[in-house]
N, CA, C and O atoms as a DFTB+ gen file, in Angstrom:
276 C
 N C O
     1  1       2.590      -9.390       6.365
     2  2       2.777      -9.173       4.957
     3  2       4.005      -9.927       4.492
     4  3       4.963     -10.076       5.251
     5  1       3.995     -10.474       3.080
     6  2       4.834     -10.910       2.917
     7  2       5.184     -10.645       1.404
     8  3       4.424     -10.727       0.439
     9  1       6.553     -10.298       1.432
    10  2       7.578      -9.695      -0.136
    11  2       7.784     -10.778      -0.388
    12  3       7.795     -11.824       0.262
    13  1       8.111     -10.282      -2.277
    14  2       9.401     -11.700      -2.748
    15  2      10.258     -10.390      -3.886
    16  3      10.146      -9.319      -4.482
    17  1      10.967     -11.343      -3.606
    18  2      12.160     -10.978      -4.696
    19  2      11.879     -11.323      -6.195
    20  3      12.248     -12.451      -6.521
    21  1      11.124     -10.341      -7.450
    22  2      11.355     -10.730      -8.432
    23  2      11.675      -9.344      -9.413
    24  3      12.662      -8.617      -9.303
    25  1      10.747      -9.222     -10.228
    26  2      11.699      -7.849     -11.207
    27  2      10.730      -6.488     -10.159
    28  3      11.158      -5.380      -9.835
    29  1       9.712      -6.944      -9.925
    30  2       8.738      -5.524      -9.128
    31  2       8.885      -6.849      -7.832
    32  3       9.340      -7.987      -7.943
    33  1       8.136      -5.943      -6.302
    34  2       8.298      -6.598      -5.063
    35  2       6.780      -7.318      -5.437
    36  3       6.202      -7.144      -6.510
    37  1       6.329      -8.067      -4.437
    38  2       5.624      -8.524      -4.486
    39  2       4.303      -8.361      -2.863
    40  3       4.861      -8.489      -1.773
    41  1       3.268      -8.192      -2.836
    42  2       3.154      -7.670      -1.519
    43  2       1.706      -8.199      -1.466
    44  3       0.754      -7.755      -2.108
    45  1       1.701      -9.786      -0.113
    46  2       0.439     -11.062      -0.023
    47  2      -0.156     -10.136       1.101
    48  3       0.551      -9.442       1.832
    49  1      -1.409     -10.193       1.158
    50  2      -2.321     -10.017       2.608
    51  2      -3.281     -10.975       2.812
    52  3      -3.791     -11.549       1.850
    53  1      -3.708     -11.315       4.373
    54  2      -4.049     -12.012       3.950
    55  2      -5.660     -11.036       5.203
    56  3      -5.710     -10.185       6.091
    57  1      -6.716     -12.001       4.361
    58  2      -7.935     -11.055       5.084
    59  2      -9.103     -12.233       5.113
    60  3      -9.161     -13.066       4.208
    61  1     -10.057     -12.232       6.263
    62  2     -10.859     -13.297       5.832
    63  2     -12.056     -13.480       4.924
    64  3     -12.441     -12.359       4.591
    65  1     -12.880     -14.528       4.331
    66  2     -13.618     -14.552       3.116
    67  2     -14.858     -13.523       3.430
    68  3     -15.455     -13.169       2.413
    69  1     -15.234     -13.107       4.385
    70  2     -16.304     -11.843       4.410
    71  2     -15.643     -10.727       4.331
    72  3     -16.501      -9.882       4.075
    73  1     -14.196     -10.003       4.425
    74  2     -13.463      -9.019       4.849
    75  2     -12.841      -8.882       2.772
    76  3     -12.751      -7.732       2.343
    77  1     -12.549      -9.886       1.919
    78  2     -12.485     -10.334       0.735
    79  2     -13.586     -10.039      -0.040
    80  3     -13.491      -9.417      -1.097
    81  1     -14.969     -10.578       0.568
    82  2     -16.480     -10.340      -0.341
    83  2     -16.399      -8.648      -0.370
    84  3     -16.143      -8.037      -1.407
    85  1     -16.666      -7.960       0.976
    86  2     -16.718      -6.880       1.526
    87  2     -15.454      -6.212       0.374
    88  3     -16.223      -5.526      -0.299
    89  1     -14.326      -6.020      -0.146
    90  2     -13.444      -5.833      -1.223
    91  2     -13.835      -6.040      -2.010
    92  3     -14.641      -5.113      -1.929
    93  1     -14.086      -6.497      -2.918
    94  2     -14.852      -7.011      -3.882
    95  2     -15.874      -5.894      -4.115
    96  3     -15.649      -4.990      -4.921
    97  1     -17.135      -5.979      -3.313
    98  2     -18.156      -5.321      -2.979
    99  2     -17.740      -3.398      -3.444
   100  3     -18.153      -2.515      -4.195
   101  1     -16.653      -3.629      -2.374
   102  2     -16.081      -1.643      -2.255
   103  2     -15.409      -1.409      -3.831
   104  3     -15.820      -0.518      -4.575
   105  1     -14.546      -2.156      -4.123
   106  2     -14.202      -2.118      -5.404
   107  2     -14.688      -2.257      -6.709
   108  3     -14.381      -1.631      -7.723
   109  1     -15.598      -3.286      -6.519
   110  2     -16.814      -2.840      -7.559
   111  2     -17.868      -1.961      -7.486
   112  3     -18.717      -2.343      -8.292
   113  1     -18.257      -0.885      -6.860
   114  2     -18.950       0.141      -6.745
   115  2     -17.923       1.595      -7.187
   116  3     -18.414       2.723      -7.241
   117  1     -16.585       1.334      -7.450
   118  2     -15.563       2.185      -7.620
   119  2     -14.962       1.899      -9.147
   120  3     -14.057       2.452      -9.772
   121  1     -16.071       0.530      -9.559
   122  2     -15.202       0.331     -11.221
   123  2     -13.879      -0.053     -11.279
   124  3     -13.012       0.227     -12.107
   125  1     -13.827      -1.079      -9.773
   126  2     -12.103      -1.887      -9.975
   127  2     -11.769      -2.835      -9.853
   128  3     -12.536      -3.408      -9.080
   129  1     -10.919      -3.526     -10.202
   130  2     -10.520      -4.990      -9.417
   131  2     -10.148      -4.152      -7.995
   132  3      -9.930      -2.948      -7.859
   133  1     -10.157      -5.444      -6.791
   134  2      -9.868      -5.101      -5.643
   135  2      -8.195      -5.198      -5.819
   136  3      -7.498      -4.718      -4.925
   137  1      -7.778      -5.616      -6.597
   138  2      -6.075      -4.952      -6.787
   139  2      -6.057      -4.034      -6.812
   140  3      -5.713      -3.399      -5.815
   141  1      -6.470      -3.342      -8.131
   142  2      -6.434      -1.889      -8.412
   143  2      -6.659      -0.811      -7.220
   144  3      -6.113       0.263      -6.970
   145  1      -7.788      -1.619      -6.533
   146  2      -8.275      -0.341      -5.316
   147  2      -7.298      -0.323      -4.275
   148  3      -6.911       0.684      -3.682
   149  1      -6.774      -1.958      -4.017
   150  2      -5.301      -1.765      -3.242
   151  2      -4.072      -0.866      -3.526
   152  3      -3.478      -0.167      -2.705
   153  1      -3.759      -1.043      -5.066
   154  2      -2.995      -0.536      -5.545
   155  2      -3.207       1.119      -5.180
   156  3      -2.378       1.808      -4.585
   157  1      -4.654       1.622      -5.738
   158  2      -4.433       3.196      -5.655
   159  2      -4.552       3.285      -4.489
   160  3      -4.330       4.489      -4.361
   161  1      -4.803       2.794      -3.165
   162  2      -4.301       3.364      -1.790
   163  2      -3.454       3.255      -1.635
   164  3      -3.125       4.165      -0.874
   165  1      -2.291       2.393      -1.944
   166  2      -1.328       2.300      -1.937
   167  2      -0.156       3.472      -2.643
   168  3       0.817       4.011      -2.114
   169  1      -0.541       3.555      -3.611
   170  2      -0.287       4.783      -4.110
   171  2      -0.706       6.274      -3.393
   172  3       0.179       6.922      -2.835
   173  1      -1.469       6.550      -3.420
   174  2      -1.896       7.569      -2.799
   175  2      -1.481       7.573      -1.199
   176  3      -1.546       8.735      -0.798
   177  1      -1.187       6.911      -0.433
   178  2      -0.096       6.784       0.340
   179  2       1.249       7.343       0.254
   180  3       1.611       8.353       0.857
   181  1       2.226       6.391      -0.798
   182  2       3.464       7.234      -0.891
   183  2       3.503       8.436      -1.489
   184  3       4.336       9.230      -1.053
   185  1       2.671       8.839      -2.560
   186  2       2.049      10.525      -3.120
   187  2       2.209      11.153      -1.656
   188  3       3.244      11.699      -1.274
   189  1       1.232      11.029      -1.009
   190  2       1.589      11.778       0.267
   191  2       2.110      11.924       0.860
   192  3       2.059      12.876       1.639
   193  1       3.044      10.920       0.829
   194  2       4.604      10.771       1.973
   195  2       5.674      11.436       1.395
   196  3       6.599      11.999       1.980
   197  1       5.486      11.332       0.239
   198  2       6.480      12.298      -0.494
   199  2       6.200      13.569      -0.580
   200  3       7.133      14.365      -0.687
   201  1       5.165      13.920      -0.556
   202  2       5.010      15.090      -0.704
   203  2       5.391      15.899       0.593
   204  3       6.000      16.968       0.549
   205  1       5.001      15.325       1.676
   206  2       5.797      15.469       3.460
   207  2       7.195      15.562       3.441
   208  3       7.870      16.133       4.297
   209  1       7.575      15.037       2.530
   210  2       9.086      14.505       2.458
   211  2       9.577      15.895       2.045
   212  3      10.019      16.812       2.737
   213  1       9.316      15.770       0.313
   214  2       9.452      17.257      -0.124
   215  2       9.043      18.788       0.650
   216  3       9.578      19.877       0.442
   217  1       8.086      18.515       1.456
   218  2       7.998      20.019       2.193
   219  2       8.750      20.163       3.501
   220  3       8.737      21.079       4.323
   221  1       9.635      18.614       3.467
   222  2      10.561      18.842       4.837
   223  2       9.558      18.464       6.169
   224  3      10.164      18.471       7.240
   225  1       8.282      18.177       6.233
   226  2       7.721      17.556       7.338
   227  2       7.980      15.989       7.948
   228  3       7.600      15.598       9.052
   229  1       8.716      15.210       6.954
   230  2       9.119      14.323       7.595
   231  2      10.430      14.156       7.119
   232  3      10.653      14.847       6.125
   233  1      11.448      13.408       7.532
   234  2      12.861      13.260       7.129
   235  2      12.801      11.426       7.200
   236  3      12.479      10.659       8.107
   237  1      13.298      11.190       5.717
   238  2      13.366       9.910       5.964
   239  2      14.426       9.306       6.198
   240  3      14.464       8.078       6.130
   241  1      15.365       9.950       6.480
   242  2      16.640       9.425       7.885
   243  2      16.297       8.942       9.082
   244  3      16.860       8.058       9.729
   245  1      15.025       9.777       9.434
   246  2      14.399       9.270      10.546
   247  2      14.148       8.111      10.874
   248  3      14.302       7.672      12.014
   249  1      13.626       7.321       9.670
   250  2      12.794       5.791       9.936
   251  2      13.945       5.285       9.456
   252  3      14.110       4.213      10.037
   253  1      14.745       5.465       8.776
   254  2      16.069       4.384       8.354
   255  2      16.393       3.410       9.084
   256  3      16.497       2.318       8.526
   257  1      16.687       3.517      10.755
   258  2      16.971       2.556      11.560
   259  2      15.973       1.774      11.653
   260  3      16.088       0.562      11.834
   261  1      14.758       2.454      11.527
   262  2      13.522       1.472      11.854
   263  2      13.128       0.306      10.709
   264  3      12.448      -0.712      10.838
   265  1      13.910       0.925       9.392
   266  2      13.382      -0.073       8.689
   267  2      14.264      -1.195       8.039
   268  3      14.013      -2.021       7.162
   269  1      15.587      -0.882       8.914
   270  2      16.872      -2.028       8.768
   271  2      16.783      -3.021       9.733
   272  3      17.595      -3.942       9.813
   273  1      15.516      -2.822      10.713
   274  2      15.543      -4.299      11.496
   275  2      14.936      -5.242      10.887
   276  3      14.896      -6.370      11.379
């Protein structure tokens, strides 16, 4: 994966042209661009991590070191 630095992060994947159609495909049966469908897993991801966070099941001190390398 790869970030950039601008006013929001920026976040490339890269997947091959049947793994792309296949996106496409899932996301239009869901009424989305395949951004959008990235986006709300993506979302719905940190929703949940936070919510772990908030009930004290995970501590994110924990991964701190892990995510300064």
């Amino acid at each position: 994966m790869k970030t950039s630095t601008n006013k929001d992060k920026k976040l490339e994947i890269r997947i091959s042209e049947e793994d792309l159609k296949l996106l496409k495909i899932a996301s239009y049966c869901i009424g989305q661009k395949p951004s959008q469908m990235v986006r709300m897993f993506i979302d719905s991801t940190i929703n949940g991590l936070k919510i772990k966070i908030k009930r004290g099941e995970i501590k994110i001190e924990d991964f701190e070191a892990i995510l300064n390398d």
